[in-house]
Every structure is written in C-alpha cells, then in structure tokens.
PALO-71816 format. One record per residue: x, y, z of N, C-alpha, C in turn. Coordinates in steps of 0.1 Angstrom, whole numbers, padded with zeros to 4 digits, always signed. Layout:
BEGIN
XYZXYZXYZ;...
! end
This chain:
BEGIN
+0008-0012+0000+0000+0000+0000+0009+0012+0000;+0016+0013+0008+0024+0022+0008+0031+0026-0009;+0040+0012-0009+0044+0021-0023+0034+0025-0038;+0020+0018-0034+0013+0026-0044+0014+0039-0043;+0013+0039-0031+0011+0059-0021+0019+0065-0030;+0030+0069-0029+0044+0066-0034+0042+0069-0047;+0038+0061-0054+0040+0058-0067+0026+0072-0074;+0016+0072-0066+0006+0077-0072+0014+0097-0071;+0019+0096-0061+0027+0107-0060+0038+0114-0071;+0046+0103-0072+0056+0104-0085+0048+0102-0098;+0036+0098-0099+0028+0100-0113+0023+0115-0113;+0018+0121-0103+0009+0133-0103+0022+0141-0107;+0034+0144-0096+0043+0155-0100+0051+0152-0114;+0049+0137-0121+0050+0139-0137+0042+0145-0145;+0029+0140-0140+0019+0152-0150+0017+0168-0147;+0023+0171-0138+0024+0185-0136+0030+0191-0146;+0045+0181-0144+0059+0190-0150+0057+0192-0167;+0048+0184-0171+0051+0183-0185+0036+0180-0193;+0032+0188-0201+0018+0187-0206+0010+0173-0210;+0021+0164-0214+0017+0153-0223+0029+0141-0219;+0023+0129-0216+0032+0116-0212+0021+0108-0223;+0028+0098-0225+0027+0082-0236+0026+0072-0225;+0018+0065-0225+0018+0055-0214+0034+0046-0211;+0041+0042-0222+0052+0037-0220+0062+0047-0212;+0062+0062-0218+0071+0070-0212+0071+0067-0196;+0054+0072-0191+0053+0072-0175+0056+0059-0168;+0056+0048-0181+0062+0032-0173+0073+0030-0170;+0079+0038-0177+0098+0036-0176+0100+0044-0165;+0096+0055-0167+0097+0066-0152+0095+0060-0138;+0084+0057-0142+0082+0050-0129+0086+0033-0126;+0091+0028-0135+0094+0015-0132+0082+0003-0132;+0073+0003-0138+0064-0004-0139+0057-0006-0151;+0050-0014-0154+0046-0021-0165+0031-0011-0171;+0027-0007-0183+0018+0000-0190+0006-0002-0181;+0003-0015-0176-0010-0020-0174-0010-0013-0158;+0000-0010-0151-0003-0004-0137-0002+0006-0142;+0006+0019-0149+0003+0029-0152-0014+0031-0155;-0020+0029-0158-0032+0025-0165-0045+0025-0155;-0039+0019-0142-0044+0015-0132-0042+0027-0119;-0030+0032-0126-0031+0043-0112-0038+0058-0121;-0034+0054-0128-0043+0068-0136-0059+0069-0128;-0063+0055-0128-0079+0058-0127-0078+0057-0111;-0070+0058-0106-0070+0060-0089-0074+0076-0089;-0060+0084-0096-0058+0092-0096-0073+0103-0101;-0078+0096-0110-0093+0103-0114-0104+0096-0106;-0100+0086-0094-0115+0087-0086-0112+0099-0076;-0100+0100-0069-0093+0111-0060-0095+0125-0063;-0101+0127-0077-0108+0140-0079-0096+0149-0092;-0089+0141-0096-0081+0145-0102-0088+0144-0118;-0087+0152-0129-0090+0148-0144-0078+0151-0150;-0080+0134-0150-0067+0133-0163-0070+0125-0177;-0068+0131-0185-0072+0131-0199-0065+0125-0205;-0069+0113-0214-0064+0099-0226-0064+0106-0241;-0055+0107-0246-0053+0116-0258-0050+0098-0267;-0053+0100-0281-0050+0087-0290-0041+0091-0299;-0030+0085-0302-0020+0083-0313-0010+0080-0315;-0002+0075-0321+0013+0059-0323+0010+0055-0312;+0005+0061-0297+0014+0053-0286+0003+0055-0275;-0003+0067-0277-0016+0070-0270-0009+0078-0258;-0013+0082-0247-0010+0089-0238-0021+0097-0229;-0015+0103-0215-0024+0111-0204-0021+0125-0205;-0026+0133-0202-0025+0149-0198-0033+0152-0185;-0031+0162-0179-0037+0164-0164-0047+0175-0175;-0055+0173-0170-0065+0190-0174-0072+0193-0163;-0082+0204-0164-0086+0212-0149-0104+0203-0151;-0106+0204-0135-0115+0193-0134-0126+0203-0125;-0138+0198-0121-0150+0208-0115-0142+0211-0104;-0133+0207-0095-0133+0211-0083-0117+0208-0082;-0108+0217-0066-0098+0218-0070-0092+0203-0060;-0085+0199-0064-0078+0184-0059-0067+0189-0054;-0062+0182-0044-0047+0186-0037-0034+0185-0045;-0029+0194-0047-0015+0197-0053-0003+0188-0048;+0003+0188-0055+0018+0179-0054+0023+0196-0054;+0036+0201-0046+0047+0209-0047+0056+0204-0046;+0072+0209-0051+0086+0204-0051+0090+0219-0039;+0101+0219-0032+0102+0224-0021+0103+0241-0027;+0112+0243-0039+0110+0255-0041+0096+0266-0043;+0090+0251-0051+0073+0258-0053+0068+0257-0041;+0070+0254-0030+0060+0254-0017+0068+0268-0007;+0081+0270-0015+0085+0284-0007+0083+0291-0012;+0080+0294-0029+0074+0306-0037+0059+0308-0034;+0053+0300-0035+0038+0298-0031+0032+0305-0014;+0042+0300-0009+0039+0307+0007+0045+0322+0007;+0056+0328+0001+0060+0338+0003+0048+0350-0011;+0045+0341-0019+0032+0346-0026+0022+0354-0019;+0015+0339-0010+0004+0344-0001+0008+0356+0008;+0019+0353+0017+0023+0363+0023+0022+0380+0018;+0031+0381+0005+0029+0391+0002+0012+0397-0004;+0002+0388-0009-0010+0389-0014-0018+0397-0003;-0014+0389+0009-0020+0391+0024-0019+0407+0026;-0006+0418+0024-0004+0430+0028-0003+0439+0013;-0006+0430+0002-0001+0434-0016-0012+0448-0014;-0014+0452-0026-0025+0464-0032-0044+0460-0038;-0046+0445-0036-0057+0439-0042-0068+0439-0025;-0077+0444-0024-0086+0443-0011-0093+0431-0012;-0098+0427+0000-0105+0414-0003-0104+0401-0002;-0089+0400-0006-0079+0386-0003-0072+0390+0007;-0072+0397+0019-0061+0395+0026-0067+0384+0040;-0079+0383+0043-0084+0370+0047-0080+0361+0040;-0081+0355+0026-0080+0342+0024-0069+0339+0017;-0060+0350+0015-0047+0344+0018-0042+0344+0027;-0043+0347+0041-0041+0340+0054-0041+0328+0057;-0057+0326+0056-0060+0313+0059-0054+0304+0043;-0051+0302+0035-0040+0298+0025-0029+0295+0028;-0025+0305+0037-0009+0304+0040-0010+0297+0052;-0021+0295+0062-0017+0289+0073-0024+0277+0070;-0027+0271+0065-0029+0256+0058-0016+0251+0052;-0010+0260+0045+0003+0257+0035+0008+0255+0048;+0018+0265+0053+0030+0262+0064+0025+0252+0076;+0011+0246+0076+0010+0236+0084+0019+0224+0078;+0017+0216+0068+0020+0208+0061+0033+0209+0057;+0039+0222+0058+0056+0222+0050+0064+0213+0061;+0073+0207+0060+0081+0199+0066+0094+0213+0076;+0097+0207+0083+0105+0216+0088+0116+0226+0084;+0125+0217+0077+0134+0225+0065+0128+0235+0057;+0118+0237+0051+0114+0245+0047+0107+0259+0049;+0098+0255+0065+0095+0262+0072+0104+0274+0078;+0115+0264+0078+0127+0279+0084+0133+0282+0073;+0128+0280+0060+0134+0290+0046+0125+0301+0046;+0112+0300+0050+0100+0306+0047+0102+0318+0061;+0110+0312+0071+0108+0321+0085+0124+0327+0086;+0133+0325+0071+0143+0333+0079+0141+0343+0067;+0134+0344+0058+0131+0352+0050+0118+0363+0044;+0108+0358+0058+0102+0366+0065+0107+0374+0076;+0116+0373+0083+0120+0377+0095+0131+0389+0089;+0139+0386+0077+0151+0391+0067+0146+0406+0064;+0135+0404+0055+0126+0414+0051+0113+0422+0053;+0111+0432+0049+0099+0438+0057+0094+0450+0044;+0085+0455+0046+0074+0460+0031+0073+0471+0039;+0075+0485+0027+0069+0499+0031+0052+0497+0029;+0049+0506+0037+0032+0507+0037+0033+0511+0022;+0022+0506+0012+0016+0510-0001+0013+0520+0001;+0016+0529-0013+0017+0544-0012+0000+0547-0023;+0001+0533-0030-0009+0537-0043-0026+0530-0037;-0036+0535-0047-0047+0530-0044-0049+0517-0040;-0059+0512-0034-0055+0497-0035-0076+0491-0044;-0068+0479-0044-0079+0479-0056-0086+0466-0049;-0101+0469-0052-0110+0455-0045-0111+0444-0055;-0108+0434-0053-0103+0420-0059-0112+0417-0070;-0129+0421-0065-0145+0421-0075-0138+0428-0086;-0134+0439-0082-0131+0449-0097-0124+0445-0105;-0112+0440-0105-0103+0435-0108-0108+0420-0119;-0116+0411-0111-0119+0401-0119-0127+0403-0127;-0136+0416-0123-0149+0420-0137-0141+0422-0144;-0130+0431-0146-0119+0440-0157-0114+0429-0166;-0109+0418-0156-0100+0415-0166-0107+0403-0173;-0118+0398-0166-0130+0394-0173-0135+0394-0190;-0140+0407-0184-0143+0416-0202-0132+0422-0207;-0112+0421-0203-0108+0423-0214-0102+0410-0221;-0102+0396-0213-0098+0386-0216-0112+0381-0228;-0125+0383-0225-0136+0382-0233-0136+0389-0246;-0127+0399-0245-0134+0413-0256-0140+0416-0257;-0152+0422-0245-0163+0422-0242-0163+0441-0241;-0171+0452-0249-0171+0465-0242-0174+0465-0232;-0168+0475-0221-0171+0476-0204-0170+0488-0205;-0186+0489-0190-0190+0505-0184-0188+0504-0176;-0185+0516-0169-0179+0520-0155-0180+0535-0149;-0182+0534-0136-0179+0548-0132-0165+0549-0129;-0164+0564-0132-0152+0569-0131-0145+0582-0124;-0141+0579-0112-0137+0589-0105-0125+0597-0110;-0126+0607-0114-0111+0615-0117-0103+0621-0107;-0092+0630-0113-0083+0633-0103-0092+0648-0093;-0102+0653-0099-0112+0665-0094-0120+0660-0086;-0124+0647-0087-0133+0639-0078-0146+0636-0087;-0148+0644-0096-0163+0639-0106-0161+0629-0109;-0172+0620-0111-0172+0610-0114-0183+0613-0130;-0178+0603-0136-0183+0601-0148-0184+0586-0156;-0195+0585-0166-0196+0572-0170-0189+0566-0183;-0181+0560-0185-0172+0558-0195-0179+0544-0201;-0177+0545-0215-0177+0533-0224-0166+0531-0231;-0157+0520-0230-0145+0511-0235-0146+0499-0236;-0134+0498-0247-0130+0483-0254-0114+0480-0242;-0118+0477-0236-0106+0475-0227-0095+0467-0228;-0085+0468-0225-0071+0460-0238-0067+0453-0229;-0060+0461-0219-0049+0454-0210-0048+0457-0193;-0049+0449-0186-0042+0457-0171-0026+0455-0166;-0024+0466-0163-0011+0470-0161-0007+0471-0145;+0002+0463-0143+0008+0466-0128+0016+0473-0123;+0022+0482-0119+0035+0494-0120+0043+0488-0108;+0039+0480-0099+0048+0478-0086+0043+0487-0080;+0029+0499-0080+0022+0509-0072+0011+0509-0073;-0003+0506-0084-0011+0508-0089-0013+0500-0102;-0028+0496-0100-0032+0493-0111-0039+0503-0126;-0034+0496-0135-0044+0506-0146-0050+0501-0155;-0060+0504-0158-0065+0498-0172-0061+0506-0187;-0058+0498-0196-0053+0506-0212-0071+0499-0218;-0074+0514-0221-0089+0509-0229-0089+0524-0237;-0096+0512-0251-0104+0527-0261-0117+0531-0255;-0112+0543-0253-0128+0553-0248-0132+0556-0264;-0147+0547-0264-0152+0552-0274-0160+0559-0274;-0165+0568-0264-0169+0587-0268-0159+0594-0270;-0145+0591-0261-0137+0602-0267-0129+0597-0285;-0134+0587-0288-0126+0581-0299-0103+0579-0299;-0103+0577-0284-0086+0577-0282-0085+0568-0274;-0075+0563-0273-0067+0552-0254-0065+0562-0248;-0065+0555-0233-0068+0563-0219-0063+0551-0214;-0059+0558-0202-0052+0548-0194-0058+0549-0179;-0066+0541-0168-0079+0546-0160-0066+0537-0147;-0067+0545-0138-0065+0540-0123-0077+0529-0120;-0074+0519-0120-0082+0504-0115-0086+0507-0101;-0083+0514-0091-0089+0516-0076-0096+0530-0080;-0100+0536-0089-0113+0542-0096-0124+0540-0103;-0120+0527-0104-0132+0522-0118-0139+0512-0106;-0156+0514-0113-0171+0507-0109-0170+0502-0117;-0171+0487-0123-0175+0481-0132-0189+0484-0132;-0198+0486-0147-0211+0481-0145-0215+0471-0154;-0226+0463-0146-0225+0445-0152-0239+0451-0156;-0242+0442-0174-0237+0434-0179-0227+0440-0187;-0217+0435-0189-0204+0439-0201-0215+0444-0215;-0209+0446-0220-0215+0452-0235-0208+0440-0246;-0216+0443-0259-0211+0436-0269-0196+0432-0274;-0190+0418-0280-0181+0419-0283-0174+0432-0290;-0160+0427-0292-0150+0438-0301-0137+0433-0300;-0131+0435-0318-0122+0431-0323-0108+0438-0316;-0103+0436-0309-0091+0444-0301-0080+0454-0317;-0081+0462-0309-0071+0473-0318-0053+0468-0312;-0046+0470-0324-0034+0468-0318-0031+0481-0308;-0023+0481-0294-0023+0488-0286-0014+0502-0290;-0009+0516-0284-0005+0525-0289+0009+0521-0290;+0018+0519-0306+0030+0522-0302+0035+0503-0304;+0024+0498-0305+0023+0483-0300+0028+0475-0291;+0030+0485-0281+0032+0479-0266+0024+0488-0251;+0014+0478-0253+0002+0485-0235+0013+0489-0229;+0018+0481-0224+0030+0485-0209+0035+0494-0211;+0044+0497-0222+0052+0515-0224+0045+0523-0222;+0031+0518-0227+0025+0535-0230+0017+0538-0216;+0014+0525-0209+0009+0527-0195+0022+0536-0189;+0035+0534-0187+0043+0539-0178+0048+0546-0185;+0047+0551-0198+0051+0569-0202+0040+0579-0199;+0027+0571-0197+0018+0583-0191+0022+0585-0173;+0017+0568-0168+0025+0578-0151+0036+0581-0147;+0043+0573-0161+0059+0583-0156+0061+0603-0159;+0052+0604-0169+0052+0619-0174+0038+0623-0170;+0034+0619-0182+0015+0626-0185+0009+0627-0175;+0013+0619-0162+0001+0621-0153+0007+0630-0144;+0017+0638-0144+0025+0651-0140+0019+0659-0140;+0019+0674-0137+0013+0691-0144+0030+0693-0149;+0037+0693-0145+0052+0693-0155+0059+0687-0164;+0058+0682-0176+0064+0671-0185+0079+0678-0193;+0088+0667-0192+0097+0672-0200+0104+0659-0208;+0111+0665-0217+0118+0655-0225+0136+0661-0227;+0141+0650-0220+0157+0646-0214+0162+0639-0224;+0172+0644-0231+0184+0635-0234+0198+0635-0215;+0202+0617-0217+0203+0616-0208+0222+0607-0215;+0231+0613-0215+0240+0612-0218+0248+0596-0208;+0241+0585-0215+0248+0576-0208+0240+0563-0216;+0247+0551-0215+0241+0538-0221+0229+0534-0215;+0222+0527-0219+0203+0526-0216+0209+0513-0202;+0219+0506-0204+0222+0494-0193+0228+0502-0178;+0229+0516-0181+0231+0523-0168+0222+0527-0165;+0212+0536-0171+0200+0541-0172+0189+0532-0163;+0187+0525-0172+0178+0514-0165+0175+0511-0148;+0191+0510-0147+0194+0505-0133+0188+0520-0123;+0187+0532-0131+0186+0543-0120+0171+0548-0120;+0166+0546-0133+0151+0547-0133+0139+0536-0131;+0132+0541-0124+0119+0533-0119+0106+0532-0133;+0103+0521-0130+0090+0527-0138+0083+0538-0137;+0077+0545-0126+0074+0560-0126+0084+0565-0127;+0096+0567-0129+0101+0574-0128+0101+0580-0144;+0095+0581-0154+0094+0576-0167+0098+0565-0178;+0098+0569-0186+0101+0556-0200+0113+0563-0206;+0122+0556-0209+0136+0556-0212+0135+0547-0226;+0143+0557-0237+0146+0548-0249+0154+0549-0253;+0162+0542-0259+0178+0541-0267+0177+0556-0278;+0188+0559-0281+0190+0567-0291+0199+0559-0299;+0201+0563-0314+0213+0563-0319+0226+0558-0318;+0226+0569-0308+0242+0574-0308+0248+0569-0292;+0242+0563-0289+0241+0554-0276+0234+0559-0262;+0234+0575-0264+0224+0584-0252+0209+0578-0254;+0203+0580-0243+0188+0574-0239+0185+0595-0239;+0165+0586-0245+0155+0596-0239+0149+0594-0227;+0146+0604-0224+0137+0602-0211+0129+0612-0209;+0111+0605-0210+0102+0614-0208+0096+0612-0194;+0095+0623-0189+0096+0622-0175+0085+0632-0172;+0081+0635-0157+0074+0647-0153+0078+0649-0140;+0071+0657-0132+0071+0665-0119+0063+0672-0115;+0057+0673-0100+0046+0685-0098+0052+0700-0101;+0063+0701-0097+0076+0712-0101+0085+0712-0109;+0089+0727-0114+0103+0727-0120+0113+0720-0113;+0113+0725-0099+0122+0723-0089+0124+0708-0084;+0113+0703-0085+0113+0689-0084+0115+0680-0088;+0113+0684-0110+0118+0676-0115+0134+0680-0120;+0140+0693-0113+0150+0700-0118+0164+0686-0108;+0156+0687-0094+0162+0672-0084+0163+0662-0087;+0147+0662-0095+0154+0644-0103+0161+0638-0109;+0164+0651-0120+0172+0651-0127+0190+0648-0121;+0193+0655-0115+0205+0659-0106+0207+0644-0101;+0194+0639-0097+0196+0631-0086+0203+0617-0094;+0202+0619-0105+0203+0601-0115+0218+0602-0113;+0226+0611-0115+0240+0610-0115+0251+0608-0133;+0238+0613-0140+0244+0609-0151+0245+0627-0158;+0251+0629-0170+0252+0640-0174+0238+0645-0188;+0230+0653-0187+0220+0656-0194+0219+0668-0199;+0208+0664-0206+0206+0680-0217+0190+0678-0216;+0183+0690-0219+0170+0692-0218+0164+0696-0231;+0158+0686-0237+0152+0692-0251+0144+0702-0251;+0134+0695-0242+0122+0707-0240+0116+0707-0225;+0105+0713-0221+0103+0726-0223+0116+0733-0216;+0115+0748-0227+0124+0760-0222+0124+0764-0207;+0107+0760-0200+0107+0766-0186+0117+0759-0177;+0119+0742-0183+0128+0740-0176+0143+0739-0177;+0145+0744-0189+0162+0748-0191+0158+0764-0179;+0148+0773-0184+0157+0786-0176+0156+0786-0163;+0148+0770-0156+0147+0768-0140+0163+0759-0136;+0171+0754-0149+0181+0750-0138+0189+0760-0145;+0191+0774-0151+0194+0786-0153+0198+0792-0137;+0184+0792-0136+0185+0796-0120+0194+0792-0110;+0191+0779-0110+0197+0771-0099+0212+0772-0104;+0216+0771-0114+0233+0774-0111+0237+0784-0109;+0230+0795-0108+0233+0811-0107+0239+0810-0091;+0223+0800-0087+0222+0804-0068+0232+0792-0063;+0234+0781-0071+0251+0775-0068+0261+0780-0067;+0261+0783-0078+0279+0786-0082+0280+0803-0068;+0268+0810-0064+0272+0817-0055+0276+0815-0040;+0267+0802-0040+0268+0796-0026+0282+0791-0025;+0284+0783-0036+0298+0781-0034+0309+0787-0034;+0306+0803-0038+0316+0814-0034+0321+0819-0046;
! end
C-alpha cells in the first residue's frame, strides 16, 4: 500500500511537469509495466483529479482542470514561492484577499516539513514591506476587468477622476497594467474616440459587459510602455523631455518605472520622458540620476536650472 502511495505521488508531480506523457514514457519513469500505469491513472481520477487519454502511435495522459480543486503535489521550491506569494498577497494592493490568503498560507505552512519552514521564516523575519503608497484595488473589480478584457467584451464603469467627478465611461478594454504601485487599465474610450489609461482603484465596473469587439493593436504596439510613459510623465502638471548622456544598461538600473520611459537613441544616449509636480522637483530628479543631461524641452525648464546654477555657483563662493 504504501508504495502505491508513493508511486501515485511520482505519477501526479510527472503530469504536472510536462503537458503530455505516452503510457510507455510514464512506465519507464516509474518502473512499472503499462498496465499499472493505466491503473493508477484511474485511482488518480476517482481522488478528484482529471486526467485526460489523448489517441495516437502510442496513446498517452495529460492532467486537465477538473470541477473542483484536488490537492496539489509541490517540489520544495514551489512550496517556498507559493507561501511567500500568499504572504505578500495578504499585505499586496488587491482588497478582499487579505483573509484568504491568510487562511492559505496557514494551511500551507502547516503541512511544510520543517526544512522549509525555516526557509519561509528566515526570510520573512530578513525582510519587511513599506506601507503601499498607491490605491488599492477591491479584488470584485479587478476580476470584472480582466474578465471583459480577456472576453473582448465593451465595459462600463464609473469613473472617479483626479477632481473627484465621477463620470460614465464606455470602453474596449485591452490590457491591465501593474507598476509595482497601482493598477491601470489601457482601454479605447469610445466617446472620446482615443486610449486612456484609468487608475483600476477608480473604476465601478457596471455589469452586464457590452457587446463583443475586435481588439485594436495597442499604442506604439506595446500596452505596458504606454501605461508607464503616461504615469511616468502625463500624469505630472510638468512634463519634460531629457536627453540623458549615458548607455540605456546604466540608465535602467537608475530609473523606476514611474520614474518615466527611457529609450535608446542612436548614438548610444537614452530619452527620457519624465514629469514632476515642479520645475524644482523635476529639476532634483534630474541631478539626482548622477548621469550627465541636456534638456530638449520645455524652455521653462532649461531657464529653471538657469536659475539654480546662478544660486550654486554663489553659494559656493
């Protein structure tokens, strides 16, 4: 009995690892003859598991998803990414899950074996999270959104702006975007006939979704850039555009995704379109990268670090 145990275990974490097994493949793996392979399979699908008989030269099983969820097989790494998952889900930016990823996580770390437990506890104990600075978003919202843009379904919603009015929007919604602060959605507003990019801890979904639609290729043909060149700049009152006198593999390492969108030039200098509530503030950011720059535009802020060298070069005598 035992080593059926055993054996049903080493069949499950093979059909994990790999989409498709041949009845002979899983016999050799396992050391046994086609006809027990055959026989633990259908163990395996009274236990709640669905595993699927595909036909051809040799025939074969696949795991597929079944009505209900069956206990998982983990290998030690996936049971320390999985737990440090929930963990962070528990305090992340999504509302709603931080109960049941609790109770997730303390079902998991019951069952981890001890070794593991202190991978899980010296690396919770190592590290520690700044309070979220960005909206946080209710989990309902989130699964209506990505719902109707996985569907291609048009979606309405209220919409709270940066003024506080709220307004009713109609969109083809493309993509959601994660920044490491906030969520957003990339959707065509079709009253205004353009992409908009909406803060996700602002949007009401309202159900029912609207009719299908043929997705537009996104602006630029990448969602993600264009999400983080708007809250790296656009979503500023100050925008500017930086030549940034250095290789894009230095670059990178000093800017954030808000911090704007950074592109290769030529000549090996990076752009960078950036913003700031101030001259003065984005005049700091600047300063702050450590690399050497030129300011394409706007003029307000070449004659604001005008200024500021005037009031340096005096201080320093």
């Amino acid at each position: 009995m035992l080593e059926t145990s055993v054996r049903l275990l080493r069949l499950l974490s093979l059909l994990q690892v790999r989409r498709e097994w041949s009845g002979s493949e899983l016999a050799t793996r396992l050391e046994v003859t086609t006809r027990t392979v055959r026989n633990d399979i259908e163990r395996l699908r009274i236990m709640g598991y669905e595993v699927e008989s595909f036909t051809g030269p040799a025939g074969g099983y696949r795991l597929g998803a079944g009505t209900s969820l069956p206990p998982l097989v983990l290998d030690d790494d996936e049971a320390v990414a999985v737990a440090l998952g929930l963990r962070a889900a528990a305090a992340g930016s999504i509302t709603g899950i931080e109960e049941t990823s609790l109770r997730a996580l303390a079902k998991l770390e019951r069952t981890l074996p001890s070794r593991l437990r202190h991978r899980v506890d010296a690396l919770r104990s190592a590290t520690a999270s700044a309070p979220g600075v960005g909206g946080r978003v209710d989990a309902d919202v989130l699964t209506a959104v990505a719902a109707a843009v996985h569907g291609h379904e048009q979606l309405r919603f209220d919409y709270a702006g940066h003024d506080g009015e709220s307004s009713v929007r109609r969109t083809e919604p493309h993509q959601l975007v994660y920044t490491g602060r906030r969520w957003y959605l990339l959707a065509w507003d079709l009253d205004r006939d353009d992409w908009r990019t909406f803060r996700a801890d602002r949007v009401r979904p309202r159900i029912p979704t609207g009719p299908r639609f043929t997705p537009r290729p996104p602006p630029g043909g990448d969602a993600v850039a264009h999400v983080l060149s708007g809250v790296g700049s656009r979503a500023y009152r100050e925008q500017a555009r930086v030549r940034l006198d250095a290789p894009i593999e230095v670059v990178r390492d000093k800017i954030t995704a808000l911090g704007g969108l950074v592109t290769e030039l030529e000549d090996g200098s990076c752009l960078l379109q950036t913003g700031g509530d101030s001259w003065h503030d984005l005049a700091g950011y600047l300063g702050s990268l450590g690399v050497p720059f030129e300011v394409l535009d706007p003029p307000e802020l070449r004659d604001h670090l005008r200024s500021l060298a005037e009031r340096y070069l005096a201080a320093a005598g």
